[in-house]
C-alpha positions as CSV (number, residue, x, y, z in Angstrom):
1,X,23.7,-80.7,-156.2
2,X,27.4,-81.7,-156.9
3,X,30.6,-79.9,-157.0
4,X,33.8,-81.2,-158.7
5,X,37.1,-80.6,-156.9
6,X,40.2,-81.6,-158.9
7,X,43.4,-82.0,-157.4
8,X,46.2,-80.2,-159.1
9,X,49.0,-82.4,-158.7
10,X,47.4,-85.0,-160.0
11,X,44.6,-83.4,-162.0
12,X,42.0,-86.4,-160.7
13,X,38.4,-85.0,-160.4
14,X,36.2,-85.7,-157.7
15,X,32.7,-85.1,-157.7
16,X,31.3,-84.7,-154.2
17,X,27.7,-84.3,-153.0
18,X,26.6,-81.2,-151.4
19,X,25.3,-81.5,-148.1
20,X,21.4,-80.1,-147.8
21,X,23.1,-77.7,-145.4
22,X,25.4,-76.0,-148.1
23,X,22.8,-76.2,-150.5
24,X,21.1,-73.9,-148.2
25,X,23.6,-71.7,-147.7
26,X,24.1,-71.6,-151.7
27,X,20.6,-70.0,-151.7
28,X,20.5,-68.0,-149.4
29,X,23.6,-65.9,-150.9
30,X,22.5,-66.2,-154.1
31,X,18.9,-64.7,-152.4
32,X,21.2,-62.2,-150.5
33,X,23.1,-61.1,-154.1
34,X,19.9,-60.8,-156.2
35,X,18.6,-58.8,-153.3
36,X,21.8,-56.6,-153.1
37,X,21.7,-55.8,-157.1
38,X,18.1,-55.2,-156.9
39,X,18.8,-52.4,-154.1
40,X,22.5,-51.0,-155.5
41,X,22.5,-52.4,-159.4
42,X,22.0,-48.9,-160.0
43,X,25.3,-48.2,-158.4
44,X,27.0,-50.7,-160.7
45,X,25.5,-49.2,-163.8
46,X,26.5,-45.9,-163.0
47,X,30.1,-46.5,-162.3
48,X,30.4,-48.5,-165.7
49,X,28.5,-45.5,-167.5
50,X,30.8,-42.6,-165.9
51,X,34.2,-44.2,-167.5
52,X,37.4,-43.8,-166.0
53,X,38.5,-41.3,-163.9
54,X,40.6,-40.1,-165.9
55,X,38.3,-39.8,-168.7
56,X,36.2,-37.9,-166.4
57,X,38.9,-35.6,-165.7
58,X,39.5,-35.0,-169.1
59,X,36.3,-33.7,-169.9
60,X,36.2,-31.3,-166.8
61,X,39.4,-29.9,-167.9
62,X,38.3,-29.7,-171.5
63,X,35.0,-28.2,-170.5
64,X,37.2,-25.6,-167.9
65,X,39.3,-24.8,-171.1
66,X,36.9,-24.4,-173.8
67,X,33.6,-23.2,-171.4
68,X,31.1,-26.6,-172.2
69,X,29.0,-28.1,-170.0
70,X,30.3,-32.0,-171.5
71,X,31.2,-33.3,-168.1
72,X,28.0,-31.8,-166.1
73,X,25.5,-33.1,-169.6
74,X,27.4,-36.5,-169.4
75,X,26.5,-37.5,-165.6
76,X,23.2,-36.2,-165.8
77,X,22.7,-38.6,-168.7
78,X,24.2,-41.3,-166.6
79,X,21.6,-40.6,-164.1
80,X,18.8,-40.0,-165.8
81,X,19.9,-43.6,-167.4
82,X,20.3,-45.3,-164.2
83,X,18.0,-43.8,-161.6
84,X,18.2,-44.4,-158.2
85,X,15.0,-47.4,-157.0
Protein backbone atom coordinates (compact mmCIF):
# COMPACT_ATOMS: atom_id res chain seq x y z
CA UNK A 1 0.00 0.00 0.00
CA UNK A 2 1.00 3.73 -0.96
CA UNK A 3 -0.13 7.06 0.07
CA UNK A 4 0.46 10.25 -1.90
CA UNK A 5 1.34 13.38 0.19
CA UNK A 6 1.55 16.57 -1.90
CA UNK A 7 3.08 19.52 -0.65
CA UNK A 8 1.01 22.70 -1.07
CA UNK A 9 3.46 25.25 -1.71
CA UNK A 10 4.82 23.54 -4.24
CA UNK A 11 2.07 21.16 -5.31
CA UNK A 12 4.97 18.23 -5.91
CA UNK A 13 3.43 14.74 -5.04
CA UNK A 14 5.19 12.16 -3.24
CA UNK A 15 4.18 8.71 -3.19
CA UNK A 16 5.43 7.02 0.04
CA UNK A 17 5.23 3.34 0.99
CA UNK A 18 3.32 2.29 3.96
CA UNK A 19 5.13 0.62 6.53
CA UNK A 20 3.56 -3.14 7.34
CA UNK A 21 2.91 -1.48 10.69
CA UNK A 22 0.48 1.24 9.43
CA UNK A 23 -0.96 -1.07 7.19
CA UNK A 24 -1.94 -2.87 10.22
CA UNK A 25 -3.23 -0.27 11.88
CA UNK A 26 -5.27 0.69 8.58
CA UNK A 27 -7.11 -2.66 9.24
CA UNK A 28 -7.68 -2.81 12.28
CA UNK A 29 -9.82 0.56 12.23
CA UNK A 30 -11.30 -0.14 9.26
CA UNK A 31 -12.25 -3.79 11.28
CA UNK A 32 -13.05 -1.56 14.35
CA UNK A 33 -15.59 0.90 11.96
CA UNK A 34 -17.35 -2.01 10.22
CA UNK A 35 -17.67 -3.54 13.63
CA UNK A 36 -19.06 -0.18 15.05
CA UNK A 37 -21.86 0.23 12.09
CA UNK A 38 -22.71 -3.28 12.40
CA UNK A 39 -23.54 -2.64 16.31
CA UNK A 40 -24.93 1.31 16.03
CA UNK A 41 -25.78 1.60 11.99
CA UNK A 42 -29.13 1.44 13.25
CA UNK A 43 -28.46 4.66 15.15
CA UNK A 44 -27.33 6.38 11.99
CA UNK A 45 -30.38 5.30 10.08
CA UNK A 46 -32.59 6.52 12.47
CA UNK A 47 -31.27 9.95 12.94
CA UNK A 48 -31.30 10.47 9.06
CA UNK A 49 -34.95 9.03 8.96
CA UNK A 50 -36.34 11.32 12.02
CA UNK A 51 -35.33 14.77 9.94
CA UNK A 52 -34.52 17.76 11.57
CA UNK A 53 -35.44 18.91 14.78
CA UNK A 54 -37.18 21.28 13.75
CA UNK A 55 -39.15 19.33 11.48
CA UNK A 56 -39.86 17.12 14.27
CA UNK A 57 -41.15 19.96 16.26
CA UNK A 58 -43.25 20.96 13.66
CA UNK A 59 -45.19 18.03 13.47
CA UNK A 60 -45.67 17.80 17.44
CA UNK A 61 -47.05 21.18 17.38
CA UNK A 62 -49.23 20.48 14.33
CA UNK A 63 -50.41 17.21 15.79
CA UNK A 64 -50.95 19.31 19.50
CA UNK A 65 -53.04 21.83 17.33
CA UNK A 66 -55.01 19.81 15.09
CA UNK A 67 -55.23 16.40 17.58
CA UNK A 68 -53.16 13.74 14.99
CA UNK A 69 -50.95 11.29 15.92
CA UNK A 70 -48.30 12.39 12.76
CA UNK A 71 -45.33 12.78 14.95
CA UNK A 72 -46.00 9.48 17.28
CA UNK A 73 -46.97 7.32 13.51
CA UNK A 74 -43.72 8.90 11.98
CA UNK A 75 -41.08 7.48 14.73
CA UNK A 76 -42.77 4.35 15.00
CA UNK A 77 -42.19 4.00 11.29
CA UNK A 78 -38.60 5.05 11.74
CA UNK A 79 -38.30 2.23 14.09
CA UNK A 80 -40.01 -0.28 12.77
CA UNK A 81 -37.68 0.62 9.65
CA UNK A 82 -34.49 0.52 11.46
CA UNK A 83 -34.76 -1.87 14.38
CA UNK A 84 -32.51 -2.10 17.00
CA UNK A 85 -29.75 -5.68 16.21
Amino acid sequence: MERIEVNVRTKEKDTIKLTQVEVDAANVNTQAEAAYMEANGYKVARLEAYGSIGDQLDMIYKDQVNSTSTFKDHVASVKTAHPKP
